[in-house]
PADRENGU-74018 format. One line per field, with one value per atom (N, C-alpha, C): atom name; x, y, z. Coordinates in steps of 0.02 Angstrom, whole numbers, m for minus. Layout:
atome: [CA;...]
east: [X;...]
north: [Y;...]
up: [Z;...]
REM end
This chain:
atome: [N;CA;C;N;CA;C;N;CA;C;N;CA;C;N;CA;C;N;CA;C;N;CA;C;N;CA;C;N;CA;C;N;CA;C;N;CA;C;N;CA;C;N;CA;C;N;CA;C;N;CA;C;N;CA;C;N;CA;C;N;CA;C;N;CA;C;N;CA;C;N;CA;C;N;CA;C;N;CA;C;N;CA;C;N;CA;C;N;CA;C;N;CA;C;N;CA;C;N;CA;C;N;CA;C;N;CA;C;N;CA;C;N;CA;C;N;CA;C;N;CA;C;N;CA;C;N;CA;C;N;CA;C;N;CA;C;N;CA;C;N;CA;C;N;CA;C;N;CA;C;N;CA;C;N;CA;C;N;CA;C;N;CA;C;N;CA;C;N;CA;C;N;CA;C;N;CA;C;N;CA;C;N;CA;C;N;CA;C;N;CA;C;N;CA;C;N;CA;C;N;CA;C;N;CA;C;N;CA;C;N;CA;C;N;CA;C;N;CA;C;N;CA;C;N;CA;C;N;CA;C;N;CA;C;N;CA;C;N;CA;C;N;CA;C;N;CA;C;N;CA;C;N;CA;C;N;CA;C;N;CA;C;N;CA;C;N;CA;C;N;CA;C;N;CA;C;N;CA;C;N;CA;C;N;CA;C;N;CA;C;N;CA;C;N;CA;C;N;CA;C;N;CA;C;N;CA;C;N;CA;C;N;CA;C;N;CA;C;N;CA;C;N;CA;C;N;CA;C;N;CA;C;N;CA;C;N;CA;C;N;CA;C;N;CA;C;N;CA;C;N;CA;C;N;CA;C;N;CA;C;N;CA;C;N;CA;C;N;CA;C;N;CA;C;N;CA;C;N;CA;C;N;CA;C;N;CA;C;N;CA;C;N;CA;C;N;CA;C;N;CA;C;N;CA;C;N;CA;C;N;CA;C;N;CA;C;N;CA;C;N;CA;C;N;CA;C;N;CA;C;N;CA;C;N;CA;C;N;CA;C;N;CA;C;N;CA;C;N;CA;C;N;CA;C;N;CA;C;N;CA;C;N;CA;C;N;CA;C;N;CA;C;N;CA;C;N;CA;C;N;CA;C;N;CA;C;N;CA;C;N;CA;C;N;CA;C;N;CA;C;N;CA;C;N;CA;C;N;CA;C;N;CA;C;N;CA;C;N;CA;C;N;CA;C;N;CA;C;N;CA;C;N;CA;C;N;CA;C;N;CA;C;N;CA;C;N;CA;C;N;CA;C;N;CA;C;N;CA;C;N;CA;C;N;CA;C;N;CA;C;N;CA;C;N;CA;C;N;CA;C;N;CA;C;N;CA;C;N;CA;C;N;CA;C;N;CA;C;N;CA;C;N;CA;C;N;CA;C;N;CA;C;N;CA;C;N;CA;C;N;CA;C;N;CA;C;N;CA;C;N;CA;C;N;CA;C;N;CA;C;N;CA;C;N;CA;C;N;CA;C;N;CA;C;N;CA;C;N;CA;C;N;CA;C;N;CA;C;N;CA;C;N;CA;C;N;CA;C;N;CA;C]
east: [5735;5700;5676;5646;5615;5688;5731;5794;5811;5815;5837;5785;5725;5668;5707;5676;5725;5783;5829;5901;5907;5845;5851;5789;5756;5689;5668;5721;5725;5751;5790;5807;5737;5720;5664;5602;5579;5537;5552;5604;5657;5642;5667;5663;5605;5552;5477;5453;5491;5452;5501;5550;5594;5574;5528;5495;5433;5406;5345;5388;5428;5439;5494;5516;5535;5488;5414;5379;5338;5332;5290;5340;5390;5460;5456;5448;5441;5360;5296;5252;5276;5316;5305;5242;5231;5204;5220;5195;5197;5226;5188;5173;5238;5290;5363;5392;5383;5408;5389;5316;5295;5347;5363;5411;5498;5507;5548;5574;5557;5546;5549;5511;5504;5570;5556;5625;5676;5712;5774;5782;5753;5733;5757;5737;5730;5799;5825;5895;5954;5946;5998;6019;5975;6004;6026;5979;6009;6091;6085;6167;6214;6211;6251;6296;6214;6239;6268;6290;6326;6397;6396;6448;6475;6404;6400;6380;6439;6415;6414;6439;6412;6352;6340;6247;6228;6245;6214;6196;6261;6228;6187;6205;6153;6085;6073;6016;5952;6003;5971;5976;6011;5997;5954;5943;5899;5810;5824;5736;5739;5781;5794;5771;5806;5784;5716;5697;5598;5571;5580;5540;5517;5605;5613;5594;5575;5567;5485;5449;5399;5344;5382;5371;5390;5435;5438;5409;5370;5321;5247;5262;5178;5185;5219;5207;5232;5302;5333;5289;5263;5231;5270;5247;5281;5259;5284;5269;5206;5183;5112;5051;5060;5022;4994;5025;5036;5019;5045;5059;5099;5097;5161;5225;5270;5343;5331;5370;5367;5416;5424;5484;5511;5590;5621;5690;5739;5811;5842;5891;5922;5974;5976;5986;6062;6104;6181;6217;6187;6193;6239;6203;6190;6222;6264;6319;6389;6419;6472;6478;6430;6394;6370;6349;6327;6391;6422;6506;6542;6557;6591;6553;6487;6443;6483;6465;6473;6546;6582;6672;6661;6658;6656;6609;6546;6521;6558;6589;6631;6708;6733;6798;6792;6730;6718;6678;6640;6632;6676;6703;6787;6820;6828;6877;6850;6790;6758;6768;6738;6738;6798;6873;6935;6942;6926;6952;6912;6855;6814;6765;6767;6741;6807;6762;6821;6788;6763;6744;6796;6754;6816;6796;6746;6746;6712;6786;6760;6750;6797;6796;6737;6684;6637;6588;6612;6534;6532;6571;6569;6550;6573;6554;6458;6435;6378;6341;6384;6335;6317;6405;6401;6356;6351;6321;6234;6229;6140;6130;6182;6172;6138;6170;6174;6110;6105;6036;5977;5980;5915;5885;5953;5922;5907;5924;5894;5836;5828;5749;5713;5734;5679;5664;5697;5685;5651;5645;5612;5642;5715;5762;5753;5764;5762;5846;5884;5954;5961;5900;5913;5927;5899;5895;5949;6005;6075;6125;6096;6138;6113;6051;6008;6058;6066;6089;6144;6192;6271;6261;6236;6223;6210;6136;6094;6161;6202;6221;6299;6326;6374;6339;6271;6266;6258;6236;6218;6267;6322;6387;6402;6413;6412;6385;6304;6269;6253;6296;6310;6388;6419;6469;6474;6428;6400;6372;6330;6269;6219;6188;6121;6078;6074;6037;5983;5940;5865;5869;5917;5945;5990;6026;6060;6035;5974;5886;5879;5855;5812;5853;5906;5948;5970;5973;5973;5940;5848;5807;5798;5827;5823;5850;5915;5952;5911;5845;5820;5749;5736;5675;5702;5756;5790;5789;5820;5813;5743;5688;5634;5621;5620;5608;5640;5683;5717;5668;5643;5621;5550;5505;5444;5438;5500;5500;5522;5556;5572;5525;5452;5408;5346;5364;5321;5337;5409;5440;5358;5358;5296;5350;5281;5299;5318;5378;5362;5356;5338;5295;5350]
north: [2170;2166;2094;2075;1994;1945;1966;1909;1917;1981;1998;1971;1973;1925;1873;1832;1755;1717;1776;1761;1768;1823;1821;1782;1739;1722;1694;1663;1636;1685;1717;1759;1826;1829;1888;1816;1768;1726;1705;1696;1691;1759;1801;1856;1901;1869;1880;1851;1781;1739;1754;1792;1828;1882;1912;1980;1958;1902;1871;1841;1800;1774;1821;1868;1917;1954;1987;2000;1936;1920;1843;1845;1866;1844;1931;1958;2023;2010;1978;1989;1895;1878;1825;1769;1774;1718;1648;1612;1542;1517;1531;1558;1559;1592;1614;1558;1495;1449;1396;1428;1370;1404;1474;1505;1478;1482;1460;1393;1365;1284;1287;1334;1342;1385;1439;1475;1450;1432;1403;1331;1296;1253;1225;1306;1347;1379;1402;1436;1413;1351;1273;1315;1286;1291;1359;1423;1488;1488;1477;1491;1445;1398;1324;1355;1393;1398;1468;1516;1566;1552;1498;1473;1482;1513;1503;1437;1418;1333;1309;1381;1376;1393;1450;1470;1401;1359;1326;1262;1239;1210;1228;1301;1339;1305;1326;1320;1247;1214;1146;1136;1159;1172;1218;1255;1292;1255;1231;1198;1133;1107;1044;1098;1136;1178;1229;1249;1253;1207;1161;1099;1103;1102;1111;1167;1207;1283;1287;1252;1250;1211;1152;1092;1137;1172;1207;1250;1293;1347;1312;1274;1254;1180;1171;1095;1132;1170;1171;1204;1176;1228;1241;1316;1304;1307;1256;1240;1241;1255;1215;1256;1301;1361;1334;1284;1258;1295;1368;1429;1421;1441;1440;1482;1455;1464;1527;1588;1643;1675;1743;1776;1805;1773;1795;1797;1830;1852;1772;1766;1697;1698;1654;1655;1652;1694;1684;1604;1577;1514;1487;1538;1495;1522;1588;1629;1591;1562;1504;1451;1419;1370;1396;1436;1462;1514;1542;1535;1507;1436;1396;1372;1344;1316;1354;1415;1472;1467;1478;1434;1405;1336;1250;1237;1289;1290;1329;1382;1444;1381;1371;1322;1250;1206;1174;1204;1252;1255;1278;1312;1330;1290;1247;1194;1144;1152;1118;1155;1207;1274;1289;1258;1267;1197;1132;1074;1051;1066;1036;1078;1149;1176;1208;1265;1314;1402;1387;1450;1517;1580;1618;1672;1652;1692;1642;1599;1542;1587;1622;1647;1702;1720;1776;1734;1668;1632;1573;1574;1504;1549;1595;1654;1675;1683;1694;1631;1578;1517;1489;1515;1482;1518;1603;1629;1611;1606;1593;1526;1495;1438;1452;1471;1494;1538;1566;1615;1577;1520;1483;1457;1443;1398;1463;1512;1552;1590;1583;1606;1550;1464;1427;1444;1453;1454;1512;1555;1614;1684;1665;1694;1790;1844;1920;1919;1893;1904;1886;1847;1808;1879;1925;1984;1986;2003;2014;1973;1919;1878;1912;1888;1925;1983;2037;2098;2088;2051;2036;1986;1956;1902;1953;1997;1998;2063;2104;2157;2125;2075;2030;1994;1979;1933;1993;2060;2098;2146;2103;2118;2070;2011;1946;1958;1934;1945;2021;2068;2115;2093;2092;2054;1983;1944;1887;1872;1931;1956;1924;1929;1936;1973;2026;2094;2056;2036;2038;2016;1977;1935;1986;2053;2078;2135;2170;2194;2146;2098;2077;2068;2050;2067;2131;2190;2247;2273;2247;2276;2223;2170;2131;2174;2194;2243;2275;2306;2366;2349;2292;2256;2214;2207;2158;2213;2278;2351;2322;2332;2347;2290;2242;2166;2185;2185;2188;2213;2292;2337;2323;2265;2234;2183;2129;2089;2100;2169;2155;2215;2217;2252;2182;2146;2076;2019;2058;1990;1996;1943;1946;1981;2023;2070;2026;2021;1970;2015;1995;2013;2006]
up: [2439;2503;2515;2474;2474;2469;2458;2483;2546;2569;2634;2708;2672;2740;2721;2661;2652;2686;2693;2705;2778;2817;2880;2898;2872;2898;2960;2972;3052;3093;3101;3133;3148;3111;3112;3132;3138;3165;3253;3258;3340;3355;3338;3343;3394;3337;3365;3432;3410;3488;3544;3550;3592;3621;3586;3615;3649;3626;3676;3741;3741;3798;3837;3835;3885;3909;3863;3887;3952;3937;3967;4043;4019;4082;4134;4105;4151;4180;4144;4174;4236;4242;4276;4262;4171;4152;4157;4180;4163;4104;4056;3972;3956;3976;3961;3938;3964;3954;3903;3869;3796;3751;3774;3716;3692;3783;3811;3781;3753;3733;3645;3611;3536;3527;3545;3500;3517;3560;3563;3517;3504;3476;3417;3375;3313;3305;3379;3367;3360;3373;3355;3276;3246;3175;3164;3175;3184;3196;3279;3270;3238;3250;3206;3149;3098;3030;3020;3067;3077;3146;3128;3167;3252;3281;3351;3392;3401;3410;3484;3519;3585;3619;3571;3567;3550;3497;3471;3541;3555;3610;3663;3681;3744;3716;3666;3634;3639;3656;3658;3747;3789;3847;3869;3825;3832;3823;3786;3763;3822;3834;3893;3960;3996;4050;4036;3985;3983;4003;3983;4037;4106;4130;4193;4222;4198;4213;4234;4184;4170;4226;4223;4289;4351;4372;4425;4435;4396;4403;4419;4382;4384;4435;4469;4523;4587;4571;4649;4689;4741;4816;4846;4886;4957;5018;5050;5124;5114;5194;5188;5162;5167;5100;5023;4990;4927;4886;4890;4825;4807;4728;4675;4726;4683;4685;4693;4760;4731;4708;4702;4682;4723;4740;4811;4800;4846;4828;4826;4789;4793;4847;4896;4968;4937;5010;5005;5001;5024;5027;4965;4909;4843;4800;4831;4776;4767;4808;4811;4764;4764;4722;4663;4667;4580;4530;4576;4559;4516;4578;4536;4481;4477;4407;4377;4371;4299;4279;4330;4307;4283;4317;4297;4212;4181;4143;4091;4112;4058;4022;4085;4053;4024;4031;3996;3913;3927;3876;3816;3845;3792;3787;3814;3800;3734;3755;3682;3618;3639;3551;3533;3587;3550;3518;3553;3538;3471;3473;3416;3362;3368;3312;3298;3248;3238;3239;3312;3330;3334;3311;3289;3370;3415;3464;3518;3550;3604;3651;3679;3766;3763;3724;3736;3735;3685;3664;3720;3748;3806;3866;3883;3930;3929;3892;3876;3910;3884;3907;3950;3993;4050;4102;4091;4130;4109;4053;4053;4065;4086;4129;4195;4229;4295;4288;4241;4245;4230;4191;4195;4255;4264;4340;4390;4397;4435;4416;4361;4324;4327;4348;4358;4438;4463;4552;4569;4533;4539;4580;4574;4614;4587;4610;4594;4557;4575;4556;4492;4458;4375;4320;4354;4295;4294;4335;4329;4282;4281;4245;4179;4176;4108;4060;4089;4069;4052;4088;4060;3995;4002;3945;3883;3899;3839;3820;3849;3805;3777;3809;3744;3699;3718;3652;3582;3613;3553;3507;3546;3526;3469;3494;3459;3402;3404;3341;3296;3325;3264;3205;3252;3236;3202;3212;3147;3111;3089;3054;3054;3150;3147;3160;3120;3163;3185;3188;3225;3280;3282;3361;3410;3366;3421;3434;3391;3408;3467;3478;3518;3594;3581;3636;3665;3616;3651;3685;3655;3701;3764;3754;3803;3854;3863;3912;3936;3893;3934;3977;3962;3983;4044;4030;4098;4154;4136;4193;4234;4184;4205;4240;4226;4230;4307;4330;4379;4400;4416;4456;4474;4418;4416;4467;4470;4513;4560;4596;4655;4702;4657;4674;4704;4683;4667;4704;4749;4805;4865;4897;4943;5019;5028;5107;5168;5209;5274;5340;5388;5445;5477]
REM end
C-alpha cells in the first residue's frame, strides 16, 4: 500500500487539486484559476514521465492561459456598467474561427508527437489538446459553450489515462464528465436575463 501512494503520489496530489478547481469552475470562482495555474504545473512532469507529451505540453499552456484567465476575470469590464465578465453564449461569430484554431491546433500538434517523441497515442493525445485549447479560451471569456468542449476532452482523456496507468487522473476526469453535465446546467442558469 505505502509503495502504491509513493508510486502514484503526484497523481493522487493533481488529482486532489482537480477536484477543487472544477468545483471552483462550476461555482464560477475566480479561485478556479490559483488552481488552474498549480496543478497543471505539477502535471508537466506527471504526464512527461508516462509518456504523454502532448498532455505534457497542454500542461504548460495550461499554467501560461491561468494567467490569462485570471487577468480576464478579475480586470475585464463590461461596457459602461464595469461588472465582471459575465457568462454568455459564445456568439456565432466565433464558431468559424474557433474551428479552424482546433484544426490548425490538432495538426500541428501531431505533427510534433509524430516528428519528435515517440508517442504511442499522437492522434487522441493531440486531439485532446487541441480541443482544450479552444476550451480554455472559451472558459477565459466566460463563454456557456466551454462545457462542451469540457466533456469531449474530459471522457478521452479518461480513456487515455486508464490506458497509461493513471488511475487518479482518469478518476478525476470521469467525474469531470459528470460535473461538466452539471456545470453546464449551473451556468446557463447564471447567463444574465435581457429585456
Amino acid at each position: 500500500m505505502g509503495s502504491f501512494i509513493i508510486d502514484h503520489g503526484l497523481d493522487i496530489f493533481t488529482t486532489i487539486l482537480g477536484l477543487i478547481y472544477i468545483w471552483l469552475e462550476y461555482r464560477a470562482s475566480i479561485w478556479l484559476w490559483l488552481f488552474g495555474i498549480v496543478m497543471p504545473a505539477l502535471d508537466i512532469y506527471l504526464y512527461w514521465s508516462h509518456g504523454l507529451y502532448g498532455d505534457a505540453g497542454m500542461a504548460c499552456y495550461y499554467t501560461v492561459a491561468a494567467v490569462y484567465g485570471f487577468i480576464i476575470w478579475k480586470f475585464k469590464k463590461t461596457g459602461k456598467t464595469n461588472q465582471p465578465l459575465p457568462i454568455t453564449h459564445m456568439p456565432y461569430s466565433k464558431y468559424l474561427p474557433t474551428g479552424i484554431a482546433f484544426l490548425a491546433a490538432w495538426g500541428l500538434t501531431y505533427y510534433i508527437l509524430i516528428t519528435f517523441t515517440n508517442s504511442t497515442v499522437p492522434v487522441l493525445d493531440a486531439f485532446t489538446n487541441a480541443l482544450s485549447f479552444v476550451g480554455l479560451w472559451a472558459l477565459a471569456r466566460k463563454y456557456l459553450e466551454q462545457w462542451f468542449f469540457w466533456i469531449i476532452v474530459d471522457v478521452v482523456c479518461t480513456i487515455l489515462y486508464i490506458q497509461k496507468g493513471i488511475p487518479f487522473k482518469a478518476f478525476l476526469y470521469g467525474l469531470y464528465v459528470v460535473i461538466a453535465v452539471f456545470g453546464y446546467r449551473r451556468w446557463k442558469r447564471m447567463i444574465p436575463k435581457t429585456t
